[in-house]
C-alpha positions as a Markdown table, in Angstrom:
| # | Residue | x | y | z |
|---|---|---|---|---|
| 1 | Unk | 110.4 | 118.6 | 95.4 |
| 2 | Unk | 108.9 | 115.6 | 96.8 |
| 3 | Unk | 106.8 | 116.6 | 100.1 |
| 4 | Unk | 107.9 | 115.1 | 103.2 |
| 5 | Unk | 105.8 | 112.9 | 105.3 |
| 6 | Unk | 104.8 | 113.7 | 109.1 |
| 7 | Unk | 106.7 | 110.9 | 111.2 |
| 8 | Unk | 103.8 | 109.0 | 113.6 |
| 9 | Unk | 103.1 | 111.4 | 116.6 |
| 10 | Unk | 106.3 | 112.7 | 116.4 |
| 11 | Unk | 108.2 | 116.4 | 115.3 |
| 12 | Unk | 110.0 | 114.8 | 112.6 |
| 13 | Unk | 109.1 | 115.0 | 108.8 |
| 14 | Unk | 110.7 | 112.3 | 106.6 |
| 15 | Unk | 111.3 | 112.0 | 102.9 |
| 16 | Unk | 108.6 | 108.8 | 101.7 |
| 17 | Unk | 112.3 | 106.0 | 101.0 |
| 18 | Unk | 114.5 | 106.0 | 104.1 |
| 19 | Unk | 118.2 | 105.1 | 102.6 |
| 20 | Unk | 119.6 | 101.7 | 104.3 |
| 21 | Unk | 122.9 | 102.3 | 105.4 |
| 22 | Unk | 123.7 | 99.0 | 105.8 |
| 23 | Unk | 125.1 | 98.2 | 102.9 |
| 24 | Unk | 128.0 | 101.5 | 104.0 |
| 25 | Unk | 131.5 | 100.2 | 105.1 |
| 26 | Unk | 129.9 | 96.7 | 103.8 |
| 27 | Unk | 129.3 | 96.4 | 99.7 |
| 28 | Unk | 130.1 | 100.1 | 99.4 |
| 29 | Unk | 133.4 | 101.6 | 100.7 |
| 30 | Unk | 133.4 | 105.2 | 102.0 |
| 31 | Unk | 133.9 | 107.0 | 98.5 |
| 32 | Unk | 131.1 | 105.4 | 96.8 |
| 33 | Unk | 128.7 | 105.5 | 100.5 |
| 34 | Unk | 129.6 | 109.5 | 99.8 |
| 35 | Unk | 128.4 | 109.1 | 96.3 |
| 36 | Unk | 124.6 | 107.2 | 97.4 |
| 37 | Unk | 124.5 | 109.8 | 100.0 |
| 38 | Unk | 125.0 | 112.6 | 98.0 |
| 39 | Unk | 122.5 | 111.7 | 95.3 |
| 40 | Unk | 119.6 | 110.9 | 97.3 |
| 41 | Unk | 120.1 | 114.4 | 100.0 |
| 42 | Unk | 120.1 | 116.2 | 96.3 |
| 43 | Unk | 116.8 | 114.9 | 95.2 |
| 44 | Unk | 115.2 | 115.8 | 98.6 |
| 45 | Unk | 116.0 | 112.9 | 100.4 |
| 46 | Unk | 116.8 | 113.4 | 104.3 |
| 47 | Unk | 115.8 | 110.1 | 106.5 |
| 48 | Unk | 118.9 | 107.4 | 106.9 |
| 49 | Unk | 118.7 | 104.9 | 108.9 |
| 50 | Unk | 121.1 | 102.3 | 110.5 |
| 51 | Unk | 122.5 | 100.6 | 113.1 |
| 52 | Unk | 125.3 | 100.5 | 115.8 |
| 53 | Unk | 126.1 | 96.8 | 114.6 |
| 54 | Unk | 126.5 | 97.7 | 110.9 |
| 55 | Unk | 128.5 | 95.8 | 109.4 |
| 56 | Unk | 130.2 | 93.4 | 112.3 |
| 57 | Unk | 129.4 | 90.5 | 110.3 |
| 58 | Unk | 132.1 | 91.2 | 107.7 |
| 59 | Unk | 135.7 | 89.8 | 108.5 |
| 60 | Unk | 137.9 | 92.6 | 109.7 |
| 61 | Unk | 135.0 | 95.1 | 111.1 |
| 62 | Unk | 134.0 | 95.6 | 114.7 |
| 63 | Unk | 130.8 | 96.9 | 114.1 |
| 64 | Unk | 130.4 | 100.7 | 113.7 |
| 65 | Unk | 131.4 | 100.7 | 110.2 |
| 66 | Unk | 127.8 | 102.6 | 108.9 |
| 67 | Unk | 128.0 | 105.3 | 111.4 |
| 68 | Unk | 131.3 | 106.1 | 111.4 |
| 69 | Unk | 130.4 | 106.8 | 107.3 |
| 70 | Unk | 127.6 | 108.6 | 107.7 |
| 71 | Unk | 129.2 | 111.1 | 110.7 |
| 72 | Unk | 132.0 | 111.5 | 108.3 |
| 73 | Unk | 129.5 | 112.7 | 105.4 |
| 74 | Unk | 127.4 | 114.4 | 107.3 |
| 75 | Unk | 130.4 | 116.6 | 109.1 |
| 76 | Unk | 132.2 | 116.7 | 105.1 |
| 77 | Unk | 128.8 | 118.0 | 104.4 |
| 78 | Unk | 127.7 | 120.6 | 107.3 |
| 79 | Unk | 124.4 | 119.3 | 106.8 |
| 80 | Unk | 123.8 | 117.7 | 110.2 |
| 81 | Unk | 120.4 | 119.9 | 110.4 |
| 82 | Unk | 118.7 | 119.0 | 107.4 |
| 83 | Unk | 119.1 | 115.2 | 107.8 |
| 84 | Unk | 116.9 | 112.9 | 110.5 |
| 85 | Unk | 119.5 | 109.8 | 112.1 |
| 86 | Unk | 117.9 | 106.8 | 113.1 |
| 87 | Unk | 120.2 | 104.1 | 114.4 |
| 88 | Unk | 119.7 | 101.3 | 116.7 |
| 89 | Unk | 121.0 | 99.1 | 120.0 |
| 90 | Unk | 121.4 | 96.0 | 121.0 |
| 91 | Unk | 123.8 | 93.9 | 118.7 |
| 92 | Unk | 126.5 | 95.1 | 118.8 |
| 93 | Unk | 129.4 | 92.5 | 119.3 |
| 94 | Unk | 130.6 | 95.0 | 122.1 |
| 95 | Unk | 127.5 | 96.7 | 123.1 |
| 96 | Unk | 125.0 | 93.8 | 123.4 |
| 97 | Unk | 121.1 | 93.7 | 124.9 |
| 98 | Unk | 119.0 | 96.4 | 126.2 |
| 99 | Unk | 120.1 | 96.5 | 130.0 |
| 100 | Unk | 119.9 | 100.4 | 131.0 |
| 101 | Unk | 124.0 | 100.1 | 131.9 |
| 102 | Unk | 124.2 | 99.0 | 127.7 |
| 103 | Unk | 121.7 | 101.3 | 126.5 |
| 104 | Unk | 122.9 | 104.5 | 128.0 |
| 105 | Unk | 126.7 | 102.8 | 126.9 |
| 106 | Unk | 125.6 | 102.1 | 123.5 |
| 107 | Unk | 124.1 | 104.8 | 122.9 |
| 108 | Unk | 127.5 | 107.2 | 123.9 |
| 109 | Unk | 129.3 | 104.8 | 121.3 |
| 110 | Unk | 126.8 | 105.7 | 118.5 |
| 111 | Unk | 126.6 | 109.5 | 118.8 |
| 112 | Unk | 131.1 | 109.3 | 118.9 |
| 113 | Unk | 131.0 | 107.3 | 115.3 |
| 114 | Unk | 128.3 | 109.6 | 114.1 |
| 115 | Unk | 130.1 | 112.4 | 115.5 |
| 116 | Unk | 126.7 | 114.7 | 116.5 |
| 117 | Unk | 125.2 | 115.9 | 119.7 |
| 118 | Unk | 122.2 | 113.9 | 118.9 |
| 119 | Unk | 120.1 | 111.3 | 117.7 |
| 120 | Unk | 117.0 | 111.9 | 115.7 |
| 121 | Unk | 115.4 | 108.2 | 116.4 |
| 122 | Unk | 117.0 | 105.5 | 118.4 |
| 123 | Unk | 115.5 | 102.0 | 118.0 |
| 124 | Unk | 115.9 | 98.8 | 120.1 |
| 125 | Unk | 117.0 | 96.6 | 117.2 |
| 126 | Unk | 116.2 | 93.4 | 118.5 |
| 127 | Unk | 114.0 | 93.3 | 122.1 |
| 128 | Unk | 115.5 | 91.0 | 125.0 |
| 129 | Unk | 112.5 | 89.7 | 126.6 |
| 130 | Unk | 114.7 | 88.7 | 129.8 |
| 131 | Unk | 114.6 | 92.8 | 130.4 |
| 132 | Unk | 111.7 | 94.2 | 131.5 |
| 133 | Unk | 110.4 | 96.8 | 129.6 |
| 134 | Unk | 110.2 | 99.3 | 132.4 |
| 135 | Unk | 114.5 | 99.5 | 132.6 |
| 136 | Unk | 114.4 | 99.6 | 129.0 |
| 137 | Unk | 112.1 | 102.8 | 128.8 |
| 138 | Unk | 113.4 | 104.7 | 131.5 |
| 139 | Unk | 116.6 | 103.8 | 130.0 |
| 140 | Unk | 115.8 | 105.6 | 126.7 |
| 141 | Unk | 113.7 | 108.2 | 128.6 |
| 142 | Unk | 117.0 | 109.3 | 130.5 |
| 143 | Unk | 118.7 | 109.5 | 126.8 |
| 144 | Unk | 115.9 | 112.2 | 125.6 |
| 145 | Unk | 116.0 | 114.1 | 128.9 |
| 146 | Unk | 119.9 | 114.4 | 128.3 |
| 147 | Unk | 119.1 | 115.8 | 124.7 |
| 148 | Unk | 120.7 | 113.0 | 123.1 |
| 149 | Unk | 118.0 | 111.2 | 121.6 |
| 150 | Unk | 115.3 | 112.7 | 120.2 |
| 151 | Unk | 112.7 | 110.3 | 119.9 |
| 152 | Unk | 112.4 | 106.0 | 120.3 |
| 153 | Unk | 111.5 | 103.2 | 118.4 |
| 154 | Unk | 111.3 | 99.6 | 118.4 |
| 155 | Unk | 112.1 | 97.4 | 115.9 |
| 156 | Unk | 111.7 | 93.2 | 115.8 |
| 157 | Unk | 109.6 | 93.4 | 119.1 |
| 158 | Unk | 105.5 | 91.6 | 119.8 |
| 159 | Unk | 103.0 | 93.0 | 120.1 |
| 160 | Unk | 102.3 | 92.2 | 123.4 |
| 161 | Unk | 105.8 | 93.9 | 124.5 |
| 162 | Unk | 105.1 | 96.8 | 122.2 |
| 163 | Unk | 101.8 | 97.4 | 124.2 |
| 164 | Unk | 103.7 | 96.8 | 127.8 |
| 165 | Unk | 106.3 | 99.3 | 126.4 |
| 166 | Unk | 103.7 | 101.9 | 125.4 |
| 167 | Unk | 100.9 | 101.4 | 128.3 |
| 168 | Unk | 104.4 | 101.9 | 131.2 |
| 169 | Unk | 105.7 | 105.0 | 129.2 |
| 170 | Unk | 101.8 | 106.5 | 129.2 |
| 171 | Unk | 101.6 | 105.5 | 132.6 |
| 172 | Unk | 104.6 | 107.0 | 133.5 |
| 173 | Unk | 104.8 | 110.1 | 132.0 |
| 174 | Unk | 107.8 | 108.8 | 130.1 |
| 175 | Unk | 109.0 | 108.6 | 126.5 |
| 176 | Unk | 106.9 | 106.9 | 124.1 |
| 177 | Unk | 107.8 | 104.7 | 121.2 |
| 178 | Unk | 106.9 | 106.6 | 118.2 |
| 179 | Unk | 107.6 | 104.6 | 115.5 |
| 180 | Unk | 108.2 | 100.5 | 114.4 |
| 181 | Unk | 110.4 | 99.0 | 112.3 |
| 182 | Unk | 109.0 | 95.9 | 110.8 |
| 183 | Unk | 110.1 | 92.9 | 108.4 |
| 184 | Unk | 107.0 | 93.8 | 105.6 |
| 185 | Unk | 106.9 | 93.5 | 102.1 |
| 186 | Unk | 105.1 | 92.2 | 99.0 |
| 187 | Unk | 106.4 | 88.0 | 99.9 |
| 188 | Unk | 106.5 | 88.7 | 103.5 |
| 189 | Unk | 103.1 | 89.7 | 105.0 |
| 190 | Unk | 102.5 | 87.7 | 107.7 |
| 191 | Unk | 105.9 | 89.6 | 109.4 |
| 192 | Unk | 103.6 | 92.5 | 110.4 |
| 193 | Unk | 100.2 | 92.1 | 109.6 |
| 194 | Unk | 97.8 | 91.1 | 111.9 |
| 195 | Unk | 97.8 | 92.1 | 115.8 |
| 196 | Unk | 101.7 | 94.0 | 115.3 |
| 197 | Unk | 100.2 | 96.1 | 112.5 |
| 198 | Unk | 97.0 | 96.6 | 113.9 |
| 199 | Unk | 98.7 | 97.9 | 117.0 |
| 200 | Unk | 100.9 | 100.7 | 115.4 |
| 201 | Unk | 97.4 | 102.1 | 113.7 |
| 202 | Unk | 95.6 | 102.2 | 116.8 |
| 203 | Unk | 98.8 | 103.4 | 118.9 |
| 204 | Unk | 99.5 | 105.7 | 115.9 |
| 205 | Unk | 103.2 | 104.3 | 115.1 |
| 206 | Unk | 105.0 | 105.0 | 112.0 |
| 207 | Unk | 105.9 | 102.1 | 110.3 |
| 208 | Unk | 109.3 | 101.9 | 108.4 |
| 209 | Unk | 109.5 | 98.6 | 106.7 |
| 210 | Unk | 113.0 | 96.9 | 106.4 |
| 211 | Unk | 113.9 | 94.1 | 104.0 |
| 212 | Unk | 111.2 | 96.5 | 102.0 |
| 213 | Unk | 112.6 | 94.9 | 98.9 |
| 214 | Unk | 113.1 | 90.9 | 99.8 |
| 215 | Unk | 117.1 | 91.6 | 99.8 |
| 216 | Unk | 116.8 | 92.6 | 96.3 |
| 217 | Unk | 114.2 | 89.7 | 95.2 |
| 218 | Unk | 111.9 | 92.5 | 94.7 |
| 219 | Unk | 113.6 | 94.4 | 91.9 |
| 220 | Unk | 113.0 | 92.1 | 89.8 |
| 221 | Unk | 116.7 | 91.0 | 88.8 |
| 222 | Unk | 116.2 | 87.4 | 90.0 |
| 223 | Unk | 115.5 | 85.5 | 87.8 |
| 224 | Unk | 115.4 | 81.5 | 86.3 |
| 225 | Unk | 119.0 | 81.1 | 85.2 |
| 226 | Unk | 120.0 | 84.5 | 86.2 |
| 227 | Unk | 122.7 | 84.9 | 88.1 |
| 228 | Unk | 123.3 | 87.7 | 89.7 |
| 229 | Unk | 126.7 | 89.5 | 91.5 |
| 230 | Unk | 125.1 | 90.6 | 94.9 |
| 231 | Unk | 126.0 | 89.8 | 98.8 |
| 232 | Unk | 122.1 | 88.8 | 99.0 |
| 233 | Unk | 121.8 | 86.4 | 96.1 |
| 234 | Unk | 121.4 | 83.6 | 98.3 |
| 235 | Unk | 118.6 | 85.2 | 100.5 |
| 236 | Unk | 116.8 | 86.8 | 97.4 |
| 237 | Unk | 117.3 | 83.9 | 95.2 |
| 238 | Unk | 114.9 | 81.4 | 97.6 |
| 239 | Unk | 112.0 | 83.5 | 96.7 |
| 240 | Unk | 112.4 | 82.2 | 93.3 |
| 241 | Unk | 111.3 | 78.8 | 94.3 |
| 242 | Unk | 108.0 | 80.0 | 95.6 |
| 243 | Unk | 104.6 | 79.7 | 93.7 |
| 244 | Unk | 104.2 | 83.2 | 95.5 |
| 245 | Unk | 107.7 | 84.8 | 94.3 |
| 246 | Unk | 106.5 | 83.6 | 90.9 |
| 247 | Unk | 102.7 | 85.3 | 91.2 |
| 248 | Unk | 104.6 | 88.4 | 92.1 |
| 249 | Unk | 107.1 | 88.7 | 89.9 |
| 250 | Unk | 104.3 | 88.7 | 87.4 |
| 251 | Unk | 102.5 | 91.3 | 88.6 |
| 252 | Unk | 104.9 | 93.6 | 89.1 |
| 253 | Unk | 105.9 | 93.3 | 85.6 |
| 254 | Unk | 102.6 | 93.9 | 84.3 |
| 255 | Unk | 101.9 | 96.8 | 86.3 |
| 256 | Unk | 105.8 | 97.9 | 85.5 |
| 257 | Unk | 105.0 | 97.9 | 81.7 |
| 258 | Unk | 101.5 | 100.2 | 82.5 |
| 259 | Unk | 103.2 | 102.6 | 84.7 |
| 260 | Unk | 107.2 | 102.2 | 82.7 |
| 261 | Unk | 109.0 | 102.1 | 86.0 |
| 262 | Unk | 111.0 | 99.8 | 87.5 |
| 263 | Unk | 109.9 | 96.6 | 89.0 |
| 264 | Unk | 111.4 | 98.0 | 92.2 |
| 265 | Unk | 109.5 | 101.1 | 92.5 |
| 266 | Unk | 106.3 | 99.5 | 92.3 |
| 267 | Unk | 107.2 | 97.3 | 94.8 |
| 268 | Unk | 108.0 | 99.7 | 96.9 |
| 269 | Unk | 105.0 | 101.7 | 96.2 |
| 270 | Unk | 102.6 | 99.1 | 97.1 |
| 271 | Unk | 104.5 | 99.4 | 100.6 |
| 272 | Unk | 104.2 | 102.9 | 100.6 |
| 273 | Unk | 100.6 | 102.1 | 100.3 |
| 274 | Unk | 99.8 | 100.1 | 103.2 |
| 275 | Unk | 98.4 | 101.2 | 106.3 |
| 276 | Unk | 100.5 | 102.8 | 109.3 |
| 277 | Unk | 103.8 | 102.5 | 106.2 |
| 278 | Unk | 105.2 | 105.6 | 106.7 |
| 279 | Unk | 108.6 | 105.2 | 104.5 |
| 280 | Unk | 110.2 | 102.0 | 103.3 |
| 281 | Unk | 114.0 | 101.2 | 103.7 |
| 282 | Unk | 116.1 | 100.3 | 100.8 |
| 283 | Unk | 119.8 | 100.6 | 100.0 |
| 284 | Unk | 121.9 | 101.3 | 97.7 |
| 285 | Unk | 125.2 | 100.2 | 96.8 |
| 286 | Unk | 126.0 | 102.6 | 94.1 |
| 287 | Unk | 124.4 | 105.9 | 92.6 |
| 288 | Unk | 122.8 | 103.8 | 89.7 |
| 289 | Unk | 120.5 | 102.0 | 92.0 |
| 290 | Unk | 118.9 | 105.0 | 93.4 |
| 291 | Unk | 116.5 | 106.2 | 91.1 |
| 292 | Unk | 114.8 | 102.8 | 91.2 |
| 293 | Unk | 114.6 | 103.3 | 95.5 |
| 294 | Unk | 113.4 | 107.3 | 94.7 |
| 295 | Unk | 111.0 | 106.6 | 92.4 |
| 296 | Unk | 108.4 | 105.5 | 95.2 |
| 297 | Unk | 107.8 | 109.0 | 95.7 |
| 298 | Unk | 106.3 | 110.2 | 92.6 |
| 299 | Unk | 104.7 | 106.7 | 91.8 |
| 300 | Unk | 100.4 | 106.2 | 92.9 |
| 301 | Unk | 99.2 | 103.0 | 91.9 |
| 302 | Unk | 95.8 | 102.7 | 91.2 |
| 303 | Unk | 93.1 | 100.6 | 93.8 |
| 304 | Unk | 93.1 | 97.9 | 90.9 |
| 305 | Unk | 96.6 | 97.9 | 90.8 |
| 306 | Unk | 97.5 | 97.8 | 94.4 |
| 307 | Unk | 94.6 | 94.6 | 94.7 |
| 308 | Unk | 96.5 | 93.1 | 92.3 |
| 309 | Unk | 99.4 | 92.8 | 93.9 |
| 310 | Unk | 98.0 | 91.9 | 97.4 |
| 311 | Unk | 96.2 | 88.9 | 95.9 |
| 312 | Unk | 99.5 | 88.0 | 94.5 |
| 313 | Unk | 101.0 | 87.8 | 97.2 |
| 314 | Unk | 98.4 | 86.5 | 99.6 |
């Protein structure tokens, strides 16, 4: 059984892939979001992550959709203990920003759908500079002192907010951000390295990429002429056009060949690589896709192999 990673300064201990559940109530219905969930809990998988806004963008859905899937599986299942929650607040159509009034609201909302007690990690999904960082700590501070939420996390947030965040909660005596959700992988670098990433290693954050596989770009199935039967085509697709898509695409094939694996799972181990990474996030729509996603754990790339890929992609 794959060994599970320590989570930042934090209690928790994560499986190395964290399972997007955005794509539940979205491309896959409830039977087939059973089915994903299933099949990565049973190869030791136990980190999912989503969000109080998944998937408000379809027609017909409010918003909600993910984690009223996952409560449902996870009370089907009686395994509430054995798997770690992260979901996040601020976009949802009803539930929107980080005042304390929405936070506290929001939060309520989430742990109803999910149908649990708690929260393992609750993440500011997008930060609203507009509210200063010291109602939206002692917001999320009240949430852990009430037992709801475990720990916090930001995601899509500067550096220079992450460090007012951090320096009023050590100040304080309050709850501390223990983990970051960045836009990082192999054709978008410049998302999180630099002053956000070098902030998380000196604070001690765990990372946990999302977009980890450039909305499918990354496993490889893009390709000239190739068209493929995916809500992301358009946003994978683009990558195609770049000289750098191109230089990585190439690489990861070679290094695919060496190692046999899927393109996809050395893409994701070249994440899993990188400083302050402490699991990627990547979905899956149906059980097929998974080993792909689960193969990061088992797969080490060599230093050559992991240069490689960074030039590539510089």
């Amino acid at each position: 059984m794959t060994a599970l990673r320590t989570f930042g300064s934090s209690d928790l201990e994560v499986f190395p892939l964290a399972l997007g559940g955005n794509v539940f109530g979205w491309t896959a219905d409830e039977k087939a979001s059973f089915a994903v969930l299933d099949a990565y809990t049973a190869e030791g998988g136990n980190f999912v992550d989503t969000a109080d806004s998944y998937s408000a963008w379809i027609e017909g859905n409010q918003g909600g959709e993910s984690e009223t899937i996952i409560g449902q599986w996870v009370k089907a299942r009686g395994n509430r203990s054995d798997v770690v929650i992260a979901t996040k607040v601020s976009q949802h159509p009803e539930y929107p920003g980080l005042s304390a009034a929405n936070i506290k609201a929001a939060a309520d909302a989430s742990l109803r759908r999910l149908d649990t007690d708690y929260i393992d990690l609750y993440y500011t999904h997008f930060d609203k500079p507009e509210v200063p960082v010291e109602e939206i700590i002692g917001a999320l501070d009240e949430l852990v002192k009430a037992g709801k939420v475990r720990h916090i996390a930001a995601s899509n947030i500067t550096p220079e907010r992450l460090q007012a965040s951090l320096d009023f909660s050590d100040r304080e005596g309050l709850a501390r951000y223990v983990a970051l959700q960045p836009h990082y992988n192999l054709v978008s670098r410049d998302t999180y390295e630099g002053p956000l990433q070098d902030l998380a290693a000196r604070e001690g954050l765990a990372a946990v990429p999302y977009f980890a596989l450039a909305a499918g770009f990354l496993t490889g199935k893009y390709r000239p002429g190739a068209t493929v039967d995916s809500a992301r085509a358009g946003a994978a697709a683009k990558h195609l056009a770049s000289e750098r898509g191109q230089k990585v695409l190439t690489a990861l094939d070679e290094i695919a060949t060496a190692h046999e694996a899927p393109v996809a799972t050395v893409a994701l181990a070249w994440l899993a690589a990188q400083p302050t990474v402490t699991a990627p996030i990547a979905s899956a729509r149906t059980v097929e896709q998974l080993p792909a996603l689960l193969g990061v754990a088992e797969l080490r790339l060599t230093q050559q192999e992991l240069d490689r890929l960074t030039q590539a992609s510089a």
